[in-house]
N, C-alpha and C positions, 0 to 999 in steps of 0.2 A: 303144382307149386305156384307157376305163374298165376293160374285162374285163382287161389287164394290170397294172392298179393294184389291180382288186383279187384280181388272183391271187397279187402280191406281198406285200399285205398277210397272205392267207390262209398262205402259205408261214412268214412270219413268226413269224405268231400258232400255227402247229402247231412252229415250233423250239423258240419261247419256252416253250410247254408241255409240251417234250420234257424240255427242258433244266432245266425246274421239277421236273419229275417225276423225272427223274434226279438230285436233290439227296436221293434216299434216306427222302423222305416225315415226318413230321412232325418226329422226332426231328432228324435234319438239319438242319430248317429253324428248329425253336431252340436247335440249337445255332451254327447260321448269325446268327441273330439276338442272341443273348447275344454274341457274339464282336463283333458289331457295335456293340451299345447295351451295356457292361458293366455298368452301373448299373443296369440293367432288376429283375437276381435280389435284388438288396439291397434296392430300393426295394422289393420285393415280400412280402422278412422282414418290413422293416419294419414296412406296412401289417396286415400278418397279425399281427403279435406285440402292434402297440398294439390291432386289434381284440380279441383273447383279454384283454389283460389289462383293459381296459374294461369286458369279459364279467364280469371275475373280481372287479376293484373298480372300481366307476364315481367314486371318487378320484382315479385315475388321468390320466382326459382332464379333470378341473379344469384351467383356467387356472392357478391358484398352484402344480401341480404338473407341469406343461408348463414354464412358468415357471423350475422348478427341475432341471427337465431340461437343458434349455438349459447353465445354470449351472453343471451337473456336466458337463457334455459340452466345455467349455470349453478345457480346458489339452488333455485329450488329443485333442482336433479341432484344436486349434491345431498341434500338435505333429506330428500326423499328417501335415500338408501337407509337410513337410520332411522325413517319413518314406516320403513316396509318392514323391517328387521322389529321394530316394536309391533306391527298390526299380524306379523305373521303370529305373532306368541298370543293372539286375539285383544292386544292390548291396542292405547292409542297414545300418543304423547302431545298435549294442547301448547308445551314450552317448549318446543323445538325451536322456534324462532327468537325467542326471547333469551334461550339460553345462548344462543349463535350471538347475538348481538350484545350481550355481556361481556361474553369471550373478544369480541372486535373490537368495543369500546376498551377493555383490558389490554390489551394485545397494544393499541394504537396509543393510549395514555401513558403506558413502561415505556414506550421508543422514543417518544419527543423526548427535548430539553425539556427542563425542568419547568423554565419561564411558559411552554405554550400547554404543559401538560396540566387537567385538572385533576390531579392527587399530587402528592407530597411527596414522592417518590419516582418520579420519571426519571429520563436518560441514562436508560437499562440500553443494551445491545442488544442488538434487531433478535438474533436469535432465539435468544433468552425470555424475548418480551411476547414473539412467538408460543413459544413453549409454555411460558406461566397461561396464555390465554390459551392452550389445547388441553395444559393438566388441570386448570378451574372448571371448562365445560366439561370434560371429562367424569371428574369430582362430583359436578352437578346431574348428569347423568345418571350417577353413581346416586345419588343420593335419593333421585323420584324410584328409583330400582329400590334400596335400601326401605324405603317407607312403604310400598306394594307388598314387597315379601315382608315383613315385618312385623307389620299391623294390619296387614291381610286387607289393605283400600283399597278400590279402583282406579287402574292408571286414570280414566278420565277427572276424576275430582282429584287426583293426586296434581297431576299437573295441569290441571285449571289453578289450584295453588302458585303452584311453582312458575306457571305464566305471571301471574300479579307480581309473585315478589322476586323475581328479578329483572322484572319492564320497571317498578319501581326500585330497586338497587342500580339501576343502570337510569335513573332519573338524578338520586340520591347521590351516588358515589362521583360519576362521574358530571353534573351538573348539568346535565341536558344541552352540552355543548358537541359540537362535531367537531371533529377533529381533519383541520385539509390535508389535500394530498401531499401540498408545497412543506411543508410541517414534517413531514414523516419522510423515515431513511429510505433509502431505493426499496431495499430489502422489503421492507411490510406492502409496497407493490409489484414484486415480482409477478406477483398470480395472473397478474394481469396486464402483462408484455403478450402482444401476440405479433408472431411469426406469419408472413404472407406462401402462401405456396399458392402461387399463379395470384388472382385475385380472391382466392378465398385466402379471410385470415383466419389463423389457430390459435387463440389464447390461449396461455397456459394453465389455465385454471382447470379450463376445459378437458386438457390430459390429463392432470390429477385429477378429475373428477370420473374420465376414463378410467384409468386405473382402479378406482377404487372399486367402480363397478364390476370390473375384472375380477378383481382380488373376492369380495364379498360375494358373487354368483359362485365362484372354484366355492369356496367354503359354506354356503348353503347346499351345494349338487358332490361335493365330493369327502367331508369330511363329518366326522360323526357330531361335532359341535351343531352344524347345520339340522342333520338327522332329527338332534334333540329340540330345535329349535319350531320344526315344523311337527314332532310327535307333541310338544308343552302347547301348543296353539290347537291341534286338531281335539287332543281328549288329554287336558290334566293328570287328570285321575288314572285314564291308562299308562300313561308315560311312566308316573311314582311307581304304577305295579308293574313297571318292566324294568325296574331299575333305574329309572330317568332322576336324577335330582332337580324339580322341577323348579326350586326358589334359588339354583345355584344357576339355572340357563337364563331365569328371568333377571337376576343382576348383571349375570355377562351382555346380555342384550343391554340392557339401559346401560351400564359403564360401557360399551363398545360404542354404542348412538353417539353417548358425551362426546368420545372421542372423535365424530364424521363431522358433529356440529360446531368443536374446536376448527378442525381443518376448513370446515365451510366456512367460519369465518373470517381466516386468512385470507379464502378465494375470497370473500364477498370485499374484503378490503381494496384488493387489486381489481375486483370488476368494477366498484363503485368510485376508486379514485379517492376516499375518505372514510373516515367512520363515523356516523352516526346513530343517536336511537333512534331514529325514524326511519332508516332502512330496512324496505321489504316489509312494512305493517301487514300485510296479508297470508305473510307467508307460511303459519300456521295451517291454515287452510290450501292454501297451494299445494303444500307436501301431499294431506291427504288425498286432495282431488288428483293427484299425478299418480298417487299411488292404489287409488280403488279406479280410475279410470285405465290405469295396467294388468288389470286385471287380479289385485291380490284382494282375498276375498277377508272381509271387517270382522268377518266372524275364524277368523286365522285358520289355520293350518296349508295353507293354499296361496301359490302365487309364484313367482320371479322375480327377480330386478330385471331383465331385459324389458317385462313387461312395466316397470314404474318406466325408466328410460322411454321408453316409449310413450307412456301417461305424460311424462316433462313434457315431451315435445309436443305432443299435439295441443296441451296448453299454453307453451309458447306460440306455436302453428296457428291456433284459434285465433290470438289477441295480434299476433301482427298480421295475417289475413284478412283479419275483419278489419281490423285500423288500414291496410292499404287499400281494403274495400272500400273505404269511407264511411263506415255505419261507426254510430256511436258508441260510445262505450257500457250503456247502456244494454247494447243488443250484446257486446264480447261479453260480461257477466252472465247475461240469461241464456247465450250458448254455453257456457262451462259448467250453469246452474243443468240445464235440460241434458249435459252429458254425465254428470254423477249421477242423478238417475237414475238414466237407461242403463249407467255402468252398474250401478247397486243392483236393478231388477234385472238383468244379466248375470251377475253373481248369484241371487235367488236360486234362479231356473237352472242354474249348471248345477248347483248344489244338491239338486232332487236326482241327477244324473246314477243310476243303480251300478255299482260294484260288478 
């Protein structure tokens, strides 16, 4: 009895290291692992790039400048999450930013007096003026999702639209004026009161922007919405034939986005101290680069939020390392240019990774 148990056992244990050995040897085996843990290779920039630049100015790992990392990583880690949630479903969204600062400019023009507000209808209450600017982005969200499933376009031309015409409604409506801080009630900058705990500070933005991350990973890894989210990105066609309603998960994603890009505008009000339309012009791009250098892969069904989280920072991490480096600004584009990339042709090579 024993000699049979452990001859079964031995049999085993010679498959199991056939069968390891057969996964093509190191290379294989992380690329088996990246494909498994995607947040592995970012978390690993990262580490690498705050050690260098500590090397290069010991400024850099200060608290008060930790602190201010966080701060700048803020709108475009906010924004990210509703940029990841669109690219898992293999889609992209080009008016994430545009529709954020619709929403801020709305937000910021309801709360003033009537006298500094540019529409006809200001000195609304803080809360209120809040909420009308989360349930417009929202609406708009709602709306690039309605025209995809719909009329069956491509997010990208859908919202390459939808980028023009609300960077020109937010030209139009509200008159290309910014709105100060001194002008607006406490309330519309809450976001951005921050709390000192020793010499690092915590904005508050920063926590909501935590949470949210929280919130949106539980319901990608544990709830069946999420499920369907990453079945409609990986294979369309197989999701409908397993029951998936594929144009009912692709509206919840874009009316859910609206909804991150209201809230991000809130933050971005309280990070920036005002509302303008010229805050954040890059930020279309920002999102995405945070979010394929996280490792979620352009072609969907693949990815984390811990890993965009992680994409924000080393974005933010780049630009103020290489600015406390003293290299020009110049050189901080052509590293974030050469880390999409390596991050895209990384994604490639995991995706060849065998079942």
């Amino acid at each position: 009895m024993n000699s049979t148990i452990a001859s079964t056992d031995s049999e085993s244990a010679v498959d199991l290291a056939e069968e390891f050995g057969s996964r093509g040897g190191l290379g294989a085996r992380l690329q088996s692992t990246l494909h498994r843990y995607p947040y592995l290779s970012p978390l690993a920039v990262l580490v690498v790039a705050m050690i260098i630049f500590t090397l290069l100015n010991e400024r850099f790992i200060l608290a008060t400048n930790l602190s201010l990392l966080t701060q700048q990583m803020v709108i475009v880690g906010t924004l990210a999450i509703a940029q990841t949630l669109i690219i898992l479903t293999a889609g992209i969204d080009l008016s994430i930013g545009a529709i954020m600062v619709f929403g801020q400019m709305l937000m910021a023009n309801l709360a003033v007096s009537q006298d500094a507000s540019n529409v006809a209808f200001g000195g609304w209450p803080s809360w209120a003026a809040i909420l009308a600017g989360i349930l417009l982005s929202t609406a708009a969200g709602a709306a690039n999702g309605y025209l995809i499933v719909r009329f069956k376009l491509p997010p990208f031309i859908v919202t390459l639209g939808t980028l023009s015409v609300f960077t020109a409604l937010t030209l139009i409506v509200f008159r290309a004026r910014t709105i100060q801080g001194p002008e607006m009630p406490e309330a519309m900058l809450a976001l951005g009161e921050t709390s000192n705990v020793g010499s690092f500070g915590v904005m508050a933005g920063v926590v909501v922007m935590l949470v949210l991350y929280a919130v949106f990973a539980y319901i990608l890894r544990s709830t069946a919405w999420g499920t369907h989210i990453y079945a409609v990105g990986d294979d369309p066609e197989a999701a409908e034939l397993s029951g998936i309603n594929a144009n009912r998960v692709l509206m919840g994603v874009y009316t859910v986005s609206g909804l991150i890009m209201g809230i991000a505008a809130w933050i971005t009000i309280g990070r920036v101290g005002s509302a303008s339309p010229n805050v954040t012009p890059d930020i279309n791009l920002e999102t995405i680069t945070a979010v394929v250098i996280g490792g979620t892969s352009l072609f969907g069904g693949r990815g984390i939020l811990v890993g965009t989280l992680l994409g924000a920072a080393i974005v933010t991490v780049m630009r103020n390392g290489l600015a406390l480096a003293g290299l020009d600004q110049a050189y901080r584009v052509l590293a974030i240019g050469l880390l999409v990339i390596a991050a895209v042709s990384l994604d490639q090579w995991i995706r060849e990774v065998k079942a």
